[in-house]
N, C-alpha and C positions, 0 to 999 in steps of 0.2 A: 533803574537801580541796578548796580551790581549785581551780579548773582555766580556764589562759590558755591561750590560741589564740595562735600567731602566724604570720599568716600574709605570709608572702613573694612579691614580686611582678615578679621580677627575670626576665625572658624568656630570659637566659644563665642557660648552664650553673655556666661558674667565676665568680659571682657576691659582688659586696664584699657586699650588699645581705644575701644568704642569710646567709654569716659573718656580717655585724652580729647580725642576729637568733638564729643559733646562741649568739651572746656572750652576748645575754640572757637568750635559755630558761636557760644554763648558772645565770648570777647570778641567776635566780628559784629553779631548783632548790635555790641555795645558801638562800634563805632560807623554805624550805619550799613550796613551790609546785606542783603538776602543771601543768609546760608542755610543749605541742604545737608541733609546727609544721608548717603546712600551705605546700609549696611549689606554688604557681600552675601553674608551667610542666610539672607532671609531670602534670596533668589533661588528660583529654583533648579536643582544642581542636576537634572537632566537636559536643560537646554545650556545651562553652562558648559555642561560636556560633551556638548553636540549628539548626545543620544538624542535629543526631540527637539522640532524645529522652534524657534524663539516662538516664545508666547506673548500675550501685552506686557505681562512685569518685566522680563527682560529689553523688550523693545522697548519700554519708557525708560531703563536706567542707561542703557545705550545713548538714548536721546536724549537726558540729563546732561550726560557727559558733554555734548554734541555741544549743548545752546548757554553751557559755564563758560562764565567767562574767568575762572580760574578754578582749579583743583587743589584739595589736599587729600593727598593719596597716605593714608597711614595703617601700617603694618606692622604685628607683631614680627622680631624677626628667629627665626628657628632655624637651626647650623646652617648663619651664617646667610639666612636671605632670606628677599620676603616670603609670604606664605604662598600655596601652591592654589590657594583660593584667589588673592591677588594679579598670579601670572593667569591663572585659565581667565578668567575677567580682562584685563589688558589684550590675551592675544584674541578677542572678538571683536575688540576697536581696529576703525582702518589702519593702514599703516601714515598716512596723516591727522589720526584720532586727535592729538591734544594741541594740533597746529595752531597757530596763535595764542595759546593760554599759559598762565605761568600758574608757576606748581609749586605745590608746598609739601614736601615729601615729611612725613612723620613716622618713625617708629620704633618700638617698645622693647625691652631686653632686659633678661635676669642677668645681665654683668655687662660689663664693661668692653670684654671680649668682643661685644658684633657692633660697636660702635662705628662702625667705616661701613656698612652693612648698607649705608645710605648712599655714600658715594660708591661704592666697587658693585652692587649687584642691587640699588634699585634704579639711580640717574642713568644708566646706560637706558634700559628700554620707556626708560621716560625719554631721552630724548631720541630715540629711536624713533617714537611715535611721532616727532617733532614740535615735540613743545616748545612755546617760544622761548621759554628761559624757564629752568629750575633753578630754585632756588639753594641754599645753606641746608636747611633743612634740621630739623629738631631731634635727637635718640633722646628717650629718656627712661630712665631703670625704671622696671616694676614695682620695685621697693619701693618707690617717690611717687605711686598712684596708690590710689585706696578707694574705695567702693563706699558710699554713703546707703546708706540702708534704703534711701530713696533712686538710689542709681545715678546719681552728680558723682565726679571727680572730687576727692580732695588729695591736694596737689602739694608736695611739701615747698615752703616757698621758693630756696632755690631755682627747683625746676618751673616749679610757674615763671620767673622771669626768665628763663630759658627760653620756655615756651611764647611768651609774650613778644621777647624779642624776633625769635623767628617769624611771629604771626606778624610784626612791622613792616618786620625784611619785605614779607608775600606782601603785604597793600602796599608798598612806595614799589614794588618790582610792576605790581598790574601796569598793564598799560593808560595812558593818560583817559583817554576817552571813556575807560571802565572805573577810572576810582572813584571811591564812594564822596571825596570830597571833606572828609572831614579827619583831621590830622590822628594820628594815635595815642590810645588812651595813654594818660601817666600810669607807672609804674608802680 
Protein backbone atom coordinates (compact mmCIF):
# COMPACT_ATOMS: atom_id res chain seq x y z
CA UNK A 1 0.00 0.00 0.00
CA UNK A 2 0.96 3.48 -0.45
CA UNK A 3 2.04 5.22 2.16
CA UNK A 4 2.15 9.52 2.40
CA UNK A 5 3.68 11.52 5.05
CA UNK A 6 2.31 14.60 5.93
CA UNK A 7 3.99 16.47 7.50
CA UNK A 8 2.76 19.73 9.54
CA UNK A 9 4.68 22.77 10.41
CA UNK A 10 2.44 25.05 12.41
CA UNK A 11 4.55 26.16 15.73
CA UNK A 12 0.73 26.50 17.40
CA UNK A 13 -0.90 24.29 19.10
CA UNK A 14 -4.74 25.13 17.87
CA UNK A 15 -3.37 25.20 14.39
CA UNK A 16 -5.62 25.91 10.93
CA UNK A 17 -2.55 24.58 9.22
CA UNK A 18 -2.66 20.86 11.23
CA UNK A 19 -6.71 20.75 10.51
CA UNK A 20 -5.94 21.52 6.73
CA UNK A 21 -3.67 18.54 6.70
CA UNK A 22 -5.99 16.31 8.92
CA UNK A 23 -8.76 17.08 6.04
CA UNK A 24 -6.33 15.50 3.63
CA UNK A 25 -4.88 12.36 5.30
CA UNK A 26 -8.77 11.86 6.04
CA UNK A 27 -9.65 12.34 1.79
CA UNK A 28 -6.63 10.09 0.96
CA UNK A 29 -7.72 7.55 3.38
CA UNK A 30 -10.96 7.73 1.58
CA UNK A 31 -9.42 6.72 -1.70
CA UNK A 32 -7.13 3.98 -0.37
CA UNK A 33 -4.01 5.37 0.90
CA UNK A 34 -1.78 4.77 4.22
CA UNK A 35 -1.53 8.39 5.44
CA UNK A 36 0.69 9.74 8.34
CA UNK A 37 1.20 12.81 9.78
CA UNK A 38 3.98 13.97 11.29
CA UNK A 39 3.42 17.26 13.51
CA UNK A 40 6.85 19.42 13.67
CA UNK A 41 6.18 21.05 16.96
CA UNK A 42 5.77 17.91 19.08
CA UNK A 43 9.61 17.03 18.23
CA UNK A 44 11.71 17.76 20.38
CA UNK A 45 13.24 21.25 19.68
CA UNK A 46 16.80 20.55 21.13
CA UNK A 47 17.76 17.92 18.74
CA UNK A 48 16.10 20.08 16.04
CA UNK A 49 18.51 22.51 16.84
CA UNK A 50 21.42 20.45 17.03
CA UNK A 51 21.89 21.42 20.67
CA UNK A 52 21.38 17.34 21.58
CA UNK A 53 22.15 14.57 19.47
CA UNK A 54 19.01 13.08 17.62
CA UNK A 55 17.13 10.91 19.96
CA UNK A 56 14.54 7.94 18.80
CA UNK A 57 11.44 10.70 18.05
CA UNK A 58 13.48 12.40 15.88
CA UNK A 59 15.28 9.51 14.16
CA UNK A 60 11.87 7.83 13.38
CA UNK A 61 10.39 11.13 11.81
CA UNK A 62 13.64 11.27 9.72
CA UNK A 63 13.03 7.74 8.83
CA UNK A 64 9.20 8.53 8.08
CA UNK A 65 10.35 10.85 5.53
CA UNK A 66 12.94 8.27 4.35
CA UNK A 67 10.42 5.20 3.46
CA UNK A 68 7.03 7.84 2.05
CA UNK A 69 6.49 7.25 -0.81
CA UNK A 70 5.03 10.84 -1.21
CA UNK A 71 4.89 14.00 1.14
CA UNK A 72 2.71 16.81 1.90
CA UNK A 73 4.72 19.34 3.50
CA UNK A 74 2.08 22.12 4.83
CA UNK A 75 3.03 25.36 6.32
CA UNK A 76 1.54 28.28 7.72
CA UNK A 77 3.08 30.95 5.95
CA UNK A 78 4.59 34.27 8.09
CA UNK A 79 6.20 37.40 6.03
CA UNK A 80 6.24 35.84 3.30
CA UNK A 81 7.72 32.06 3.96
CA UNK A 82 7.39 28.97 5.51
CA UNK A 83 7.93 28.71 9.13
CA UNK A 84 11.29 28.63 10.68
CA UNK A 85 10.06 25.26 12.34
CA UNK A 86 9.78 23.92 8.74
CA UNK A 87 13.27 25.06 7.45
CA UNK A 88 15.20 23.66 10.76
CA UNK A 89 13.31 20.13 9.87
CA UNK A 90 14.11 20.18 6.15
CA UNK A 91 17.78 21.20 6.56
CA UNK A 92 18.41 17.70 8.63
CA UNK A 93 17.19 15.59 5.62
CA UNK A 94 20.16 14.59 3.20
CA UNK A 95 20.65 16.70 0.50
CA UNK A 96 18.87 13.85 -1.55
CA UNK A 97 16.10 13.69 1.35
CA UNK A 98 12.87 13.66 -0.95
CA UNK A 99 14.61 11.99 -4.07
CA UNK A 100 12.07 9.96 -5.91
CA UNK A 101 8.93 11.33 -4.07
CA UNK A 102 6.27 13.68 -5.17
CA UNK A 103 5.06 16.51 -3.00
CA UNK A 104 2.24 18.13 -2.06
CA UNK A 105 3.19 21.50 -0.84
CA UNK A 106 0.22 23.11 1.34
CA UNK A 107 -0.01 26.35 2.94
CA UNK A 108 -2.07 28.67 5.09
CA UNK A 109 -2.30 32.60 5.10
CA UNK A 110 -4.35 35.53 6.63
CA UNK A 111 -4.54 37.38 2.96
CA UNK A 112 -4.05 36.83 -0.16
CA UNK A 113 -0.71 38.73 -0.12
CA UNK A 114 1.68 35.43 0.44
CA UNK A 115 -0.08 33.35 -2.04
CA UNK A 116 3.10 32.78 -4.46
CA UNK A 117 4.75 31.99 -0.91
CA UNK A 118 4.50 28.26 -2.51
CA UNK A 119 6.13 28.76 -5.49
CA UNK A 120 9.01 31.80 -4.71
CA UNK A 121 10.20 30.39 -0.96
CA UNK A 122 8.93 26.70 -0.46
CA UNK A 123 9.32 24.63 -4.21
CA UNK A 124 12.90 25.92 -4.25
CA UNK A 125 14.28 23.81 -1.31
CA UNK A 126 11.77 21.12 -2.04
CA UNK A 127 13.52 20.65 -5.04
CA UNK A 128 16.75 21.27 -3.85
CA UNK A 129 16.26 18.20 -1.76
CA UNK A 130 15.46 16.44 -5.19
CA UNK A 131 12.15 15.67 -5.08
CA UNK A 132 11.00 13.84 -8.10
CA UNK A 133 8.19 16.33 -8.95
CA UNK A 134 6.38 18.91 -6.90
CA UNK A 135 3.59 19.50 -7.33
CA UNK A 136 0.76 22.89 -7.90
CA UNK A 137 0.22 23.02 -4.56
CA UNK A 138 -2.71 24.29 -2.41
CA UNK A 139 -2.64 28.27 -0.32
CA UNK A 140 -5.56 28.55 1.42
CA UNK A 141 -6.93 31.69 3.75
CA UNK A 142 -7.37 31.14 7.39
CA UNK A 143 -10.70 32.67 7.28
CA UNK A 144 -11.90 29.40 5.05
CA UNK A 145 -10.50 27.01 8.01
CA UNK A 146 -12.31 26.78 11.32
CA UNK A 147 -11.69 24.44 14.21
CA UNK A 148 -14.64 21.98 15.14
CA UNK A 149 -14.80 21.70 18.91
CA UNK A 150 -13.62 18.17 18.27
CA UNK A 151 -10.37 19.25 16.28
CA UNK A 152 -11.63 18.21 12.50
CA UNK A 153 -11.44 21.05 9.92
CA UNK A 154 -14.37 22.73 8.63
CA UNK A 155 -13.60 23.81 5.42
CA UNK A 156 -15.75 26.41 3.49
CA UNK A 157 -16.70 24.69 0.39
CA UNK A 158 -14.97 26.52 -2.08
CA UNK A 159 -11.67 25.83 -0.68
CA UNK A 160 -12.39 22.15 0.04
CA UNK A 161 -12.54 21.73 -3.75
CA UNK A 162 -9.42 23.70 -4.00
CA UNK A 163 -8.01 21.42 -1.79
CA UNK A 164 -9.40 18.30 -3.27
CA UNK A 165 -8.23 19.14 -6.50
CA UNK A 166 -4.75 19.58 -5.45
CA UNK A 167 -4.96 16.31 -3.35
CA UNK A 168 -5.90 14.65 -7.29
CA UNK A 169 -3.06 16.55 -8.95
CA UNK A 170 -0.61 14.59 -5.82
CA UNK A 171 -2.25 10.80 -6.63
CA UNK A 172 -2.26 10.97 -10.65
CA UNK A 173 1.59 12.78 -10.05
CA UNK A 174 2.80 9.59 -7.70
CA UNK A 175 4.48 7.36 -9.50
CA UNK A 176 2.87 4.39 -11.20
CA UNK A 177 4.27 1.60 -9.07
CA UNK A 178 3.06 3.63 -5.90
CA UNK A 179 -0.51 4.45 -6.64
CA UNK A 180 -3.09 3.31 -4.55
CA UNK A 181 -5.09 2.08 -7.62
CA UNK A 182 -8.18 3.48 -7.15
CA UNK A 183 -9.32 6.71 -9.25
CA UNK A 184 -10.37 9.94 -7.25
CA UNK A 185 -13.06 10.59 -5.19
CA UNK A 186 -16.05 12.84 -6.88
CA UNK A 187 -16.46 16.12 -5.96
Amino acid sequence: MTHILAVSASPTRESRTAALVQHAIDRLSLTGFDAGHLVLRELPAEELLGIRRPGAVLRRALEDVAVADGLIVATPVYKAAYTGLLKTFLDLLPQSGLAGKTVLPLATGGGCAHVLAIDYALRPVLTALRARHVVGGCYQLEDDIARRPDGSAQIRPEAELRLFDAIDDFIEALPASTAAGSAPLPQ
